[in-house]
N, C-alpha and C positions, 0 to 999 in steps of 0.2 A: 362664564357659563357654569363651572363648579357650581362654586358657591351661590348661584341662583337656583341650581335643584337643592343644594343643601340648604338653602334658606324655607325654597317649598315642602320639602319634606319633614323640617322643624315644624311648618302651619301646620301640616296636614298631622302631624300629632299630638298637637297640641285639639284638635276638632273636636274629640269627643269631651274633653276637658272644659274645652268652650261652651259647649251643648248644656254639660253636669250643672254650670255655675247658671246656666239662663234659662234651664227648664223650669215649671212650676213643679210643686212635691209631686213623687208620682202616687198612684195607685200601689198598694202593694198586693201580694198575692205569694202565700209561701205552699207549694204541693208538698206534703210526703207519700212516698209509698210505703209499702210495708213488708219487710224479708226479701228484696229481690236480690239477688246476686249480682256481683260488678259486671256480669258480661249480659242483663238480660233481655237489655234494651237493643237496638238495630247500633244506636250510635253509636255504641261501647263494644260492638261487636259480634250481635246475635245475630247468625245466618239461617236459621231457621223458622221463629219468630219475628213479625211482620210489626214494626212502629212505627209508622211514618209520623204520627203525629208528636211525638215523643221526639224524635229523630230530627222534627222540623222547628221545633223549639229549642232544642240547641243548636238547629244553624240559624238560629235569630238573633243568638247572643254567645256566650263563650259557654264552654266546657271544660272541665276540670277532669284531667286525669289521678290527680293525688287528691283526689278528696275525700273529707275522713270525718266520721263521726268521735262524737268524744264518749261513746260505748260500745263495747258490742252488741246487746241486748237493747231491746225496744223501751224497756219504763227510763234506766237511766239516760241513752239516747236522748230521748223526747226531755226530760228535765233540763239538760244540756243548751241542748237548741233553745229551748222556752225561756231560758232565763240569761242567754250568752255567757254561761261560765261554767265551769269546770262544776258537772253536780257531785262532786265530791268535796268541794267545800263547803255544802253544807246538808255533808251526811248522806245523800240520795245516792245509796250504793248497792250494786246488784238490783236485780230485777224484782219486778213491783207484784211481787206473785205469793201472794198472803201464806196459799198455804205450804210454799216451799221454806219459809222461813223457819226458824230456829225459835219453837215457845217459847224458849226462857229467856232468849235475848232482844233486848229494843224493840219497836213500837209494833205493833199487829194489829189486822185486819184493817177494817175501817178510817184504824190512825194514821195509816201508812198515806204517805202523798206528797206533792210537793210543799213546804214549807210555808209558812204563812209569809213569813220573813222574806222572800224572794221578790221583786222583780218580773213580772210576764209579759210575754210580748205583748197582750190584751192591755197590761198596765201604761204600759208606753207609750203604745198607739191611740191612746186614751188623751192622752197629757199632748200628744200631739194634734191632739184634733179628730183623728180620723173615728167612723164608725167601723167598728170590727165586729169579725165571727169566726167563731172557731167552728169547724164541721170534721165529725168522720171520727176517731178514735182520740180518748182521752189519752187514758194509764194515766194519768198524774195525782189520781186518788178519785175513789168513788164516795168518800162523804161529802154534804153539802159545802162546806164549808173550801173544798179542792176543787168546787165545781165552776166550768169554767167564767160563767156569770160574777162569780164571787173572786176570780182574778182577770179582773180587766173588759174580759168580752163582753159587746152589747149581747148577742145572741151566738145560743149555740144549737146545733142539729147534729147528730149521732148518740155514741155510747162510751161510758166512762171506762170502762174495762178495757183488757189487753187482747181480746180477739172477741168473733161471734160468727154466727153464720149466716150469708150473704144473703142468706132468703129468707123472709119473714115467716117464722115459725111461734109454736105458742110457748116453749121450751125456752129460748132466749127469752122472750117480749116478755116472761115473768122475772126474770133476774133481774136483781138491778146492777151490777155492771154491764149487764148486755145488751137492757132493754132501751130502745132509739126513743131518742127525747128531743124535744122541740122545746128547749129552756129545761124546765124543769120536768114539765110533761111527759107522760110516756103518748108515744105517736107509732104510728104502723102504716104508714101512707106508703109506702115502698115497694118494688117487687126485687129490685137486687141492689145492695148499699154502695156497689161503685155507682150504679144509673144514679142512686136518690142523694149520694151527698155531693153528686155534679150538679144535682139539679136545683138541691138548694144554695148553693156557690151565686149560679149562674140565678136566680130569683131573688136573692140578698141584694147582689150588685146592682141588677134592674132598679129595685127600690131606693138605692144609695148613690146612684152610678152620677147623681149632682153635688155629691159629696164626696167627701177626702174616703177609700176605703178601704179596709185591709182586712183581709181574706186567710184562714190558716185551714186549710184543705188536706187533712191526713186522711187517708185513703185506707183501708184496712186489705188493700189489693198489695201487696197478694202472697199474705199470713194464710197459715192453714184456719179453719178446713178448704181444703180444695174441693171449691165449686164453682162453677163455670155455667153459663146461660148455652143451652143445646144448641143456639143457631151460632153462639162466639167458636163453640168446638169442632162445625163442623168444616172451617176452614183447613184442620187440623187432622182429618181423618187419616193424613199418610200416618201419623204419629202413632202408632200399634201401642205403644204405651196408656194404659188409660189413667194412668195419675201424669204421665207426660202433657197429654191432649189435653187437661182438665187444665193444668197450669199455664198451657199457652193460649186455651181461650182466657182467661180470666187477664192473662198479658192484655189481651187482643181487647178486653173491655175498660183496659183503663188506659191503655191508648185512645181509644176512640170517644171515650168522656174528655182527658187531657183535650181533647182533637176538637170537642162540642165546646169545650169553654174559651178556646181559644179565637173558636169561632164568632161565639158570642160576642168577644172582646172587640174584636175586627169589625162585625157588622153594627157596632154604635160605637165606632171610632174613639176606643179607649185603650186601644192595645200599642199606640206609641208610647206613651206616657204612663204606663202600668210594668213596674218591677217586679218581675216573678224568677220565684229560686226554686228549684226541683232537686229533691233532695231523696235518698231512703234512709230510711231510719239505722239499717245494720247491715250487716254480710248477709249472704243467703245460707239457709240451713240446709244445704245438699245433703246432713243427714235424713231429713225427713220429706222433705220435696226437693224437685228439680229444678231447683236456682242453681245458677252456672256462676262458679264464681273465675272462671276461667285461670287465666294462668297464675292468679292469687292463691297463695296455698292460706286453706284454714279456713273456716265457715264462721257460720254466727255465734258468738260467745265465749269465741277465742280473742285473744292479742296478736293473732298473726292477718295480714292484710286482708286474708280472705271476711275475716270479722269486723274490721273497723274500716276498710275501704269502699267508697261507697258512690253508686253515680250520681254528680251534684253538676249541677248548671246552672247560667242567671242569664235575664233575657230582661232588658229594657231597650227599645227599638231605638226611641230618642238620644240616648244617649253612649250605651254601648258597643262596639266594633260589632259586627256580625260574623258568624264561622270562624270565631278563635280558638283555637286548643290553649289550656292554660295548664304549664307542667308543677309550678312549685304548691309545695302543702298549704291547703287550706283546710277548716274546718267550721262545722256545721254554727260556731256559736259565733263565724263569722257572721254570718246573718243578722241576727237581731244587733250587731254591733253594726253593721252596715245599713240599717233600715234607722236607724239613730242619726247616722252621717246625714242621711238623704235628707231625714222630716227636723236637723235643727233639735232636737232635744239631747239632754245630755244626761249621761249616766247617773244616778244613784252611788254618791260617795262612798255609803254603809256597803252599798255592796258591787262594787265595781266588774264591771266584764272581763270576761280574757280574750273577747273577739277583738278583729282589727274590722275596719272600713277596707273592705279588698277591694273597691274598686277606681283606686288610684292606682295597684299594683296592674290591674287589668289595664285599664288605659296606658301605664307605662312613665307616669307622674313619677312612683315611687320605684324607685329601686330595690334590688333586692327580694327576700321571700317575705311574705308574712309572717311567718312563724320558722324561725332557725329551730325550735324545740317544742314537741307537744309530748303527752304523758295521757298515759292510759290506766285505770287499775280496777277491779274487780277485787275485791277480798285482800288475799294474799298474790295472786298473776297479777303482773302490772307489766309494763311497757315503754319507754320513751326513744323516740325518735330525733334524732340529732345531726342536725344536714343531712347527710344520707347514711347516716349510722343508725340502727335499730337493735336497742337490746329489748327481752322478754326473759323476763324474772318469771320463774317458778316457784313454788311451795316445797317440793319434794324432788327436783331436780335440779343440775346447775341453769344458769341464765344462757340463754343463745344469743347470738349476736349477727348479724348479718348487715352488709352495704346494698342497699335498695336500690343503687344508680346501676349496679352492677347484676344485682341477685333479687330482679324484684318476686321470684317466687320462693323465695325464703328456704333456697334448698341446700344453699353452701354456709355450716354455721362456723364461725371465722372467731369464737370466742378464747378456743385453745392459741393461737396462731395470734389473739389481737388482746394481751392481758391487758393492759395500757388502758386500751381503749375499751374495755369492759368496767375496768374501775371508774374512769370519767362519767361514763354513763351512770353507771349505779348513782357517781356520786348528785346527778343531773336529779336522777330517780330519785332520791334521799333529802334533796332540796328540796322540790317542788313536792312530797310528801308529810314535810313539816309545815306546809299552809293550811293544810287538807282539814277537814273536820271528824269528829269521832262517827262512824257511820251508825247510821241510828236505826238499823234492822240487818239480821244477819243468814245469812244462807244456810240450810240444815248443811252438815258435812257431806253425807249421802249423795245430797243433790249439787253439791258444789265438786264432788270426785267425777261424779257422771259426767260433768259439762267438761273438765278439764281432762277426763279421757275420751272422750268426744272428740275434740280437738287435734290431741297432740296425734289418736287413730288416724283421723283423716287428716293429719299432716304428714305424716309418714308413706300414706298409700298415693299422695300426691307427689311425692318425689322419685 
């Protein structure tokens, strides 16, 4: 009798694995949001704020507690994820913010972007057949030449810049990193950019949906400015805060788009077979709005959790367990390495990934973590992570060190107490720094002080 349940229970995990090898490719479909905090969502633990739709897409597929972008900031983030590799190997360092940068040093303005030389998920999905679209926020450069068209995508719908405002105004619609484009086009068909880039999502797919398609859905929800449609806020009236109230209807609106596309998916029976990853792009900036990054100490722009931890999920009905918590490190550039797995095409030699296929480790194929060691760096702060060891290098102070298994809010620094293992790290840090590339724009000093006292302020007041 043993060994007849242990025989059943060998099948029964092996099923989803069964499922992987006999499905047809799926659909894909990558969401980002934008600045939310690790706790903002219902499933990560927000008691105030209402997700259910958000909430019922991670009990469709698994949930990632350690999950991490490979920036703190939004322009390097987004290069990251779009290309599956560390965007410091080729240069794309610090944020994509023209005029914070340093005149005298490497590329400016309009030069600024992702790299011609790259790899894009548009490219990929291209070579695999599928039709793609990018909607909703670029950052990866506003010349033609960065735009999304001109790396990979059949069509695109939003704006090339790093934020705008939610409501069609004449003040954006003249800029051109702000102004919403339909390819090339400037368009103004909108009344609020979470309702209009669900809707062209959910109108792309309609048109495609007899085709292979794949979807890269970055949301500008919910980057300042803080604006919220009057009937999302008045759910919210208890909230006496009025930058509080603004930021949870604006939650409350890009739950109930995620909630409208999902819908759509289900009512023309394409949501078995369709692989979608929900991602944010960074930490939440609790300096300037009310992203909760709960018991992560450190906000957006730091190396500490609260800056590069982030809520990440992947949901394929057909093939994935449903309601799973997944605790070991993953990261955002596992995606386009795992969207590779899925559609059969294989890497670019010249420029190889540093994602893995995580979902062998998900199913339970694969042993062990994906990643024993990830690395983080901005400028001079950088960061690597090491099983459960985490060191963060400073410029102008010594490096802290903390065990995440034990100290995940980074408040016991363990670097006096652990010299050993501070050097190991550095030397981890010091490796994987000699791949890196010469970074090819640089941050004024000024604003590179502000961000790193920024940080280490609201890491102190968190302890």
């Amino acid at each position: 009798m043993k060994n007849i349940l242990k025989t059943l229970m060998s099948l029964l995990l092996l099923l989803p694995l069964t499922a992987m090898s006999q499905s047809p490719k799926p659909n894909i479909i990558v969401i980002v949001s934008d600045d939310a905090g690790y706790m903002d969502f219902g499933c990560y633990g927000n008691k105030t704020v209402k997700t259910p739709n958000i909430d019922k897409l991670a009990a469709s597929g698994v949930k990632f507690t350690s999950g991490y972008v490979s920036a703190s900031v939004c322009g390097p983030s987004r290069a990251g994820l779009m290309t599956g590799r560390y965007q410091q190997r080729f240069g794309y360092e610090v944020n994509n913010v023209p005029q914070a940068m340093d005149p005298t040093v490497g590329l400016q303005g309009e030069d600024m972007g992702l790299p011609l030389s790259q790899m894009t998920m548009g490219d990929y999905m291209k070579i695999a057949g599928y039709k793609s679209m990018a909607i909703g926020k670029w950052h990866l450069g506003i010349a033609d030449r960065y735009h999304p068209l001109e790396r990979g995508f059949d069509e695109f719908y939003g704006f090339l810049g790093g934020s705008r405002h939610y409501f069609q105004n004449d003040r954006d619609y003249s800029r051109k990193d702000n102004a919403i484009r339909r390819n090339h086009i400037k368009q103004a068909d909108f009344n609020y950019t979470t309702d209009g880039f669900t809707n062209a999502a959910i109108d792309f797919i309609d048109r495609n949906k007899k085709d292979k398609f794949f979807v890269y859905l970055a949301y500008n929800a919910i980057h300042t400015p803080l604006q919220a449609k009057e009937q999302d806020m008045e759910d919210y009236a208890f909230i006496k805060d009025k930058k509080g109230q603004t930021f949870a209807g604006m939650i409350k609106s890009l739950d109930e788009n995620i909630g409208k596309l999902m819908g759509y998916l289900d009512e023309n029976n394409l949501r078995e077979n369709t692989l979608i990853f929900f991602i944010n792009d960074n930490g939440g900036p609790s300096y300037v709005t009310p992203a909760n990054n709960g018991i992560l100490s450190g906000v957006k722009g730091t190396n500490y959790e609260g800056g590069i931890r982030v809520p990440f999920m992947v949901s394929w009905p057909a093939v994935l367990p449903k309601g799973k918590t997944y605790y070991s490190p993953v990261i955002s550039f596992d995606i386009l390495a795992t969207m590779l797995a899925v559609t059969g095409v294989k890497e670019r030699k010249s420029t190889p990934l540093d994602g893995v296929n995580i979902l062998p480790y998900i199913t339970g194929k694969e042993k062990g973590r994906p990643h024993e060691t990830l690395c983080w760096r901005e400028n001079i702060t950088a960061a690597v992570r090491d099983g459960d060891w985490k060191l963060i290098r400073f410029p102008d102070k010594p490096a802290e060190l903390y065990n995440l298994a034990r100290d995940i809010s980074e408040t016991n620094d363990l670097a006096a107490k652990e010299p050993e293992k501070v050097k190991d790290l550095y030397g981890k840090l010091w490796s994987w720094e000699q791949q890196l590339a010469r970074p090819l724009w640089f941050l004024q000093t000024k604003y590179d002080r502000q961000v790193i006292e920024k940080g280490i302020k609201y890491h102190k007041t968190k302890k």
